[in-house]
C-alpha positions in Angstrom: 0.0 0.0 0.0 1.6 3.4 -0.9 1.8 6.2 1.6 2.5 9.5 1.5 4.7 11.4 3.4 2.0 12.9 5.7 1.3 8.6 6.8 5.1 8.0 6.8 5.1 11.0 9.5 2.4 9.8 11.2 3.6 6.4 11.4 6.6 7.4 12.7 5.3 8.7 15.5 2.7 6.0 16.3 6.0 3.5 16.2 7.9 6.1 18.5 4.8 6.4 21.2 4.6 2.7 21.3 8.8 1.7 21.6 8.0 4.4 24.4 5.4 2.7 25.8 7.5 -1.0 25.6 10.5 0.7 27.2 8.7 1.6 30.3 7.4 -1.9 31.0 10.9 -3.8 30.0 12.4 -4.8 33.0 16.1 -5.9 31.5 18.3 -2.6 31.5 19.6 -3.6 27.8 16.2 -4.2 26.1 15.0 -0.7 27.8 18.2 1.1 26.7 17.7 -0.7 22.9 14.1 0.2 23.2 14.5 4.0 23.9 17.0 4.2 21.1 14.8 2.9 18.6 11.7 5.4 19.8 14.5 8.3 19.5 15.1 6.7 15.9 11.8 7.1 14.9 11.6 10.6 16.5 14.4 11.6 14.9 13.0 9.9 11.3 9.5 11.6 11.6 11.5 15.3 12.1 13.8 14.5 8.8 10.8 14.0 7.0 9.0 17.1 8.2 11.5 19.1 6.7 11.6 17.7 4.2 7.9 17.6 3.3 8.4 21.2 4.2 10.9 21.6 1.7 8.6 20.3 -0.9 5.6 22.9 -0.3 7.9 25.5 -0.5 9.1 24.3 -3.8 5.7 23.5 -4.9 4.3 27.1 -3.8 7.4 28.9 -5.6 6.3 26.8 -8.6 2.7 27.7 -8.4 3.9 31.5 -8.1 6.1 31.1 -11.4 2.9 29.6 -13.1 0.7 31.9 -12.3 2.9 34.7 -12.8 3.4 33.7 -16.6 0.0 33.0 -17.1 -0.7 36.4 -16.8 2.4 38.3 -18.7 2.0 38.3 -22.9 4.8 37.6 -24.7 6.3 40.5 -26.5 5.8 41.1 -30.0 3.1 38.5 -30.5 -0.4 39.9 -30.8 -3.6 38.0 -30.2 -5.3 36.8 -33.6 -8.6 34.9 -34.3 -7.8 31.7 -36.4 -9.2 30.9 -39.7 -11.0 28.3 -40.2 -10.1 26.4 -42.9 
């Protein structure tokens, strides 16, 4: 099933709250240390993407901006005729 990178951050943070969760209960010093490393992991995972999701909109809205900003120039030298039909 494809996600997208909204779900990957989400999921991220689901996986994070539960290793959290698990590390709590462990009782064996090694599995709670291994346990908190892999929820920081996932913390640290979820915040890459954030940026870089944020890194995309900002793209996206600069793009937008070019588009639009085109859309409403005319080109110089070329004046709007009606076609012929044929």
């Amino acid at each position: 099933m494809p996600y997208n990178l909204k779900e990957h951050i989400a999921e991220c943070y689901r996986r994070a709250e539960d290793y959290g969760r698990l590390h709590y209960r462990a009782s064996d010093s090694k599995e709670r240390e291994t346990l908190w490393f892999t929820r920081q992991h996932f913390l640290l995972l979820a915040k890459v993407l954030e940026r870089k999701l944020s890194k995309l909109q900002a793209a996206a809205g600069r793009i937008d901006k070019k588009i639009s900003g085109r859309r409403d120039k005319k080109l110089p030298g070329r004046k709007d005729k009606k076609l012929r039909s044929a």
